[in-house]
ROSE-709458 format. One record per residue (C-alpha): x, y, z; residue in three letters. Coordinates in steps of 0.001 Angstrom, whole numbers, plus 500000, padded with zeros to 6 digits. Layout:
! residues N
XYZALA/...
//
This chain:
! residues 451
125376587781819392UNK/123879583946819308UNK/122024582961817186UNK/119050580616818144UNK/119661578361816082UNK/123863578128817531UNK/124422574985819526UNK/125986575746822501UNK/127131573178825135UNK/124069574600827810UNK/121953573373824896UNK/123902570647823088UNK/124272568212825813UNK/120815568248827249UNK/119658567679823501UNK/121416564699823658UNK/119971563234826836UNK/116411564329825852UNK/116195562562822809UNK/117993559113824405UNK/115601559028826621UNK/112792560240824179UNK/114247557004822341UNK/112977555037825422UNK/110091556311826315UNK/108509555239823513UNK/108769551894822606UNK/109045550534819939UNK/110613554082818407UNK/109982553172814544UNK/111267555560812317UNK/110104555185808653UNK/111914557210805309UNK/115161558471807248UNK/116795558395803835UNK/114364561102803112UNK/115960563945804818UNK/117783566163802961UNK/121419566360803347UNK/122865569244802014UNK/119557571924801331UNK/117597573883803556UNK/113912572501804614UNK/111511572563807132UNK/109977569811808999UNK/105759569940808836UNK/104278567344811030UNK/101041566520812556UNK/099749567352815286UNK/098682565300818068UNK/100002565048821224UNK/101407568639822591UNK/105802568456823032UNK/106541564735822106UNK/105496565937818415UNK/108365568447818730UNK/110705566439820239UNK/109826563427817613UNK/111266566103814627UNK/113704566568816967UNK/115452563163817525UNK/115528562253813475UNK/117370565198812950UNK/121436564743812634UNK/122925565580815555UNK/125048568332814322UNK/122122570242813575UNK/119141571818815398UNK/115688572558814711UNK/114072575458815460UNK/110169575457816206UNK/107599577515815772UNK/104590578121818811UNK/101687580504818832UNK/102481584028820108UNK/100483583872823074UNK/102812581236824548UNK/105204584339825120UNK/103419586453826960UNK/104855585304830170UNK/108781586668830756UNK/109709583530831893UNK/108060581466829938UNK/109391583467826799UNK/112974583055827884UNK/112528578908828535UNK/110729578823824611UNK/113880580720823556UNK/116369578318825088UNK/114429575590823785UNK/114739576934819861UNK/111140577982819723UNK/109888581627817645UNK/106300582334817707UNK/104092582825815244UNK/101335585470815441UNK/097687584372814261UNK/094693586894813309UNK/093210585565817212UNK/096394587154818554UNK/095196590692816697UNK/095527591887813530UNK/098105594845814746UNK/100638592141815782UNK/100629590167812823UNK/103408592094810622UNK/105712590715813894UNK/105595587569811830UNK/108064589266809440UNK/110388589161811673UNK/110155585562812856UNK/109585584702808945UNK/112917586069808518UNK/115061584477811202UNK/113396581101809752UNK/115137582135806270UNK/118297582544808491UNK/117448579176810197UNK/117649577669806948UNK/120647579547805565UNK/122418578122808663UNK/122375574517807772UNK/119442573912810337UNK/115917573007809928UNK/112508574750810688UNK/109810572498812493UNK/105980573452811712UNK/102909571832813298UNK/100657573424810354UNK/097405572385811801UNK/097985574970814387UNK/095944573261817335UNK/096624569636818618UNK/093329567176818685UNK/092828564179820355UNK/091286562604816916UNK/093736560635814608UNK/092205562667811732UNK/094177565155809867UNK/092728569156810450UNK/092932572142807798UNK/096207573328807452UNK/097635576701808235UNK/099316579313805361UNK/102260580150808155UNK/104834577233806615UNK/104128578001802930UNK/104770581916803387UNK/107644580633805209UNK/108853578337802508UNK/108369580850799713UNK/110457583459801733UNK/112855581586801965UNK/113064580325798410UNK/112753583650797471UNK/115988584219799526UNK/118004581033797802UNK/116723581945794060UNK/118439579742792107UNK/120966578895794859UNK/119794576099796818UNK/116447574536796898UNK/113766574775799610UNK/112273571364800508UNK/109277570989803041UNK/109826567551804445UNK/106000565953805614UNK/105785564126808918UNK/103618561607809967UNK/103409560733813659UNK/101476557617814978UNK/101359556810818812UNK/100235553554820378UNK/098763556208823162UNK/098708559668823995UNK/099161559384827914UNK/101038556226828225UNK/105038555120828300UNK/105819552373826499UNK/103380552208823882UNK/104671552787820354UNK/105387555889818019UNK/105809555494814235UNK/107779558665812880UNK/106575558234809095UNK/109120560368807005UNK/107511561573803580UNK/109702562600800376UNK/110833565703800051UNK/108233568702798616UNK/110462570717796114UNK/109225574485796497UNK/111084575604793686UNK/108335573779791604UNK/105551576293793015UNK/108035579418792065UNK/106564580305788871UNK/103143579637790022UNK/104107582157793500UNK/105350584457790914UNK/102312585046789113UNK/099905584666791357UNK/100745584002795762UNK/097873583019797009UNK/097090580367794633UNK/100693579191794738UNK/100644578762798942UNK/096860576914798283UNK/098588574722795722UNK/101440573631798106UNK/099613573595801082UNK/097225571023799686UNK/100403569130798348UNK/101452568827802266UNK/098024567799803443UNK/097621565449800746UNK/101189563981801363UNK/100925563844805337UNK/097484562215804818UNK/099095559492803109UNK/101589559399806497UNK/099673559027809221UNK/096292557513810479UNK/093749559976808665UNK/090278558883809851UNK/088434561267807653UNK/084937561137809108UNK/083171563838811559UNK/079736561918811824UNK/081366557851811950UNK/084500558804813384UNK/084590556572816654UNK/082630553862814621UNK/085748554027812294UNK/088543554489814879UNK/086951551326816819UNK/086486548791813147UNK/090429550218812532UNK/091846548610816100UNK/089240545999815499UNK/090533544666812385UNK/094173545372812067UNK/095072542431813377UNK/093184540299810841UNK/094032542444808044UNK/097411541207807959UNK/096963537667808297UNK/094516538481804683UNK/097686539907803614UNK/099751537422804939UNK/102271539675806762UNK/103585539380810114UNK/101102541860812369UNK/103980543747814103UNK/104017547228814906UNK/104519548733811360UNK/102347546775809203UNK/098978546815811807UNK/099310550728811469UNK/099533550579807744UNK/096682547661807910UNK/094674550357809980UNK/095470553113807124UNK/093899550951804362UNK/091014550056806790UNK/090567553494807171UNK/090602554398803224UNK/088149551755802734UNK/085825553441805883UNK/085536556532804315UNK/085137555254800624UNK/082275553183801701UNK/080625556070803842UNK/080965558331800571UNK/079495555647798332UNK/077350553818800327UNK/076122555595803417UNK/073548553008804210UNK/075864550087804623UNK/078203552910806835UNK/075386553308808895UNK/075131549634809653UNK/079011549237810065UNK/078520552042812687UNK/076140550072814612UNK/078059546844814685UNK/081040549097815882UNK/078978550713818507UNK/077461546815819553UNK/081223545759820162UNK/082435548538822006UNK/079167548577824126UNK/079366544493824521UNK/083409544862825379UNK/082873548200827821UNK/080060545655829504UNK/083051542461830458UNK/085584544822830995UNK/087211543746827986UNK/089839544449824822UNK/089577543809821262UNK/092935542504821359UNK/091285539358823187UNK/088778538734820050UNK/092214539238817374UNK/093609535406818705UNK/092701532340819179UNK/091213531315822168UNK/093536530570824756UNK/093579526587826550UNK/093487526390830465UNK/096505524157829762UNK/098209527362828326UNK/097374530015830962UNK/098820527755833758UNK/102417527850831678UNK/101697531693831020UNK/101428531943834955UNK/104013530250836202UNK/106552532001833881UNK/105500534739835148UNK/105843533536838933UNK/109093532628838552UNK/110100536257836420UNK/108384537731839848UNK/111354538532841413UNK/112478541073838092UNK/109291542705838696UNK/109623543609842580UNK/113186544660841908UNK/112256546631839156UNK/109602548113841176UNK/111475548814843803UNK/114091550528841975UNK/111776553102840095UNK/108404553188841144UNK/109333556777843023UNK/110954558241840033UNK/108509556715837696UNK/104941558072839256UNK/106617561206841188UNK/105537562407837556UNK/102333561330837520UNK/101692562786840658UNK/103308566206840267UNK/100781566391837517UNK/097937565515838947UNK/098163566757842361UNK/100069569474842175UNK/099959571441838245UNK/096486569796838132UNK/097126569694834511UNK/093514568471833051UNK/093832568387829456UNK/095194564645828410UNK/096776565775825515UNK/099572567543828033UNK/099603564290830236UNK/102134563106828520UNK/104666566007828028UNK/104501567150831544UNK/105030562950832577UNK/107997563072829936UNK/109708566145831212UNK/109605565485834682UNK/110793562051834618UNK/114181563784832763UNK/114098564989836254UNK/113142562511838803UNK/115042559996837025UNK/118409561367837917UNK/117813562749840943UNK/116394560088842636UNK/119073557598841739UNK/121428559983842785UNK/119345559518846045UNK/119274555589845744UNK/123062555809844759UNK/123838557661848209UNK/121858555113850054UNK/123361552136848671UNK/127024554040849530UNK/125663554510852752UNK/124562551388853397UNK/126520548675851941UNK/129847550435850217UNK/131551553312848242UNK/133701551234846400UNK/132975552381842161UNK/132370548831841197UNK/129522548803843634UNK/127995551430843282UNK/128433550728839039UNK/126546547928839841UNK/123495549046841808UNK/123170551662838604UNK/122999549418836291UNK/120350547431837989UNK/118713550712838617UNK/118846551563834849UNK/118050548354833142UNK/115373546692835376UNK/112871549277835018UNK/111933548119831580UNK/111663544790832128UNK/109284545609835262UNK/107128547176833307UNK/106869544330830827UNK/106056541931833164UNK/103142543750835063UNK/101638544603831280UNK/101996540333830520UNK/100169540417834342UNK/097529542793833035UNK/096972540487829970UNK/096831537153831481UNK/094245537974834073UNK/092428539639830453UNK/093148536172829277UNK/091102534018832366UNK/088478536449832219UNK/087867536184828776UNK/088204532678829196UNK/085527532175832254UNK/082956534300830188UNK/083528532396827177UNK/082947529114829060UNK/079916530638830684UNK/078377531809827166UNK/077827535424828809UNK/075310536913826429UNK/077344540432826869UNK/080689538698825385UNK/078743536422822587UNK/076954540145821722UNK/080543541102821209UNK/081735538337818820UNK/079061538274816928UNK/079752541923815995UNK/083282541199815876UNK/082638538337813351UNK/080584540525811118UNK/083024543298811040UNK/085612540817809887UNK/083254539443807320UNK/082712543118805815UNK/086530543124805986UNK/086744540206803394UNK/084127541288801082UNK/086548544223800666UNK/090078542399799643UNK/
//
């Protein structure tokens, strides 16, 4: 009988598609601490939680290819037949919660088990242990499931082999759109053997003990905006700042070091709201003043991070991009079908409404559309011009690689006419754009008191 964690070719070669073009819908795809996945001993993934599938399927393209990991879902996921049979193919158990009823909850033996048999295997478990996604880039109480999990299974190995719970911290440039960034944050290794004699004595202490080792380790991984009552105040100063926090630092503000720049902002943000709540308050307000001002001119705080750009400069900026039109309509031309057919099949049709889904159901049926619709274009070009392979090799390539580049050059688009606006209401001294300077400026002056 298979196994679900066996890697059969119905399986195996989809994998591989799905995370190459996983790989490319997020970009850049920064992966941080590879060298932190264990080799030859079994553990289990735990990751947070943000953004629905894509936080599966980011566990899912670090791991070695030989291997698999199997995920665990709430219960309720299975109730439908088909549904259940879809989760299965896709390597996911579920996991029964005291909401699901307290009669179903000895089923998690048995999924608790297979997980042990996951891990015997040579494969590895991934956990979401908040247990609900949020929209917040703030970590949320973790859930008991993983550590019972990883104790079982230690239990299992005795002095064998060593259980290791690897933490996971995910960071996306945005929840909804392609192209944008994700940061895959790789922690070390949590030995679970050093919680055995604690476990032995006395369980639930032990699973308290090592869940607050993961929390504590996955805060240190990912953006953890710790604040209920400031937390938009401190997720706008974070974007705000980032920017100028590495030129303080004097590092190069790429990808990478602007998240970690937001990280320390956002240490600082909730130090100063636990030690000086007054000052918070008034950080708060010049947050609020910025976002308000910005909202106002229809503009981004990206345009406040850089100097002001000449007239001189924006012609050059425009006419490069004139003469890189012709990329752009080709590009368009080539995928704008399979690229919002998504897009619309969500909206229109599932009328999914929750934006934390947006992006899974956009990712999953682009695997679709993509293929099928230059299948589509393929026949067409056969049809219409020739069937000779080097021809048709030809119209897939441009197909394939001018999407990309497309999209580049309407987001440079999208930022120049940013650029002339900013510029025109900067040269007009609008009193909605000075508002948001000045709050700008004294954000970045709080900044410096800090370093």
């Amino acid at each position: 009988m298979a196994e679900i964690y066996d890697l059969p070719l119905r399986y195996f070669i989809p994998k591989l598609g799905v995370n190459y073009a996983f790989k490319r819908y997020y970009r850049p795809y920064i992966v941080v601490g590879k060298e932190n996945i264990p080799r030859d001993e079994p553990f289990i993934f735990a990751a947070n939680h943000l953004n629905a599938l894509m936080d599966a399927l980011a566990m899912l393209s670090i791991m070695p290819w030989r291997h698999s990991v199997v995920f665990l879902a709430r219960a309720d996921m299975f109730r439908n037949k088909t549904a259940a049979f879809w989760l299965n193919y896709l390597k996911i158990m579920p996991a029964f919660r005291i909401r699901d009823g307290r009669e179903n909850m000895t089923q998690n033996n048995d999924t608790f088990e297979k997980s042990v048999a996951v891990l015997h295997a040579g494969n590895a478990i991934g956990i979401l242990p908040e247990g609900n996604q949020g929209s917040q880039r703030k970590m949320r109480p973790l859930q008991k499931g993983i550590c019972r999990i990883a104790f079982t299974a230690q239990e299992k190995y005795g002095q064998e082999k060593k259980v290791k719970v690897v933490p996971v911290g995910l960071d996306y440039g945005d929840f909804i759109k392609y192209g944008k960034h994700i940061i895959i944050n790789i922690g070390k290794p949590i030995e679970v053997a050093d919680y055995m004699p604690e476990y032995t004595e006395n369980a639930p202490a032990a699973m308290n003990s090592l869940r607050d080792k993961i929390a504590a380790d996955l805060h240190s991984l990912t953006l953890d905006l710790a604040s209920n009552e400031h937390y938009d105040a401190f997720e706008t100063i974070a974007y705000a700042l980032d920017r100028h926090a590495c030129e303080r630092q004097q590092q190069k503000p790429d990808v990478l070091n602007r998240f970690r720049a937001r990280q320390q902002l956002a240490g600082k943000l909730c130090a100063t709201e636990t030690s000086n709540p007054e000052h918070t308050a008034i950080l708060a307000t010049q947050a609020a003043r910025l976002k308000q001002a910005l909202k106002a001119v229809n503009l981004k705080t990206w345009l406040l991070q850089r100097p002001k750009p000449g007239i001189g400069g924006l012609l050059l900026q425009l006419l490069a991009l004139l003469l890189c039109s012709p990329i752009f309509i080709i590009g368009f031309v080539c995928n704008c079908l399979p690229f919002f057919l998504p897009v619309i099949i969500r909206r229109d049709l599932l009328k999914a409404r929750n934006p934390l889904f947006y992006s899974s159901v956009h990712f999953g049926f682009t695997l679709i559309t993509y293929p099928l619709l230059y299948i589509l274009q393929l026949v067409a070009v056969g049809l219409c011009v020739s069937w000779h392979p080097a021809v048709l090799l030809g119209a897939l390539a441009v197909f394939a690689l001018s999407g990309r580049p497309a999209c580049i050059w309407y987001s440079q688009l999208r930022k120049w006419i940013a650029k002339m606006r900013y510029t025109r209401l900067y040269r007009k001294k609008d009193k909605k754009l000075q508002e948001a300077i000045q709050a700008y400026n004294e954000l970045e002056k709080w900044y410096d008191t800090q370093c």
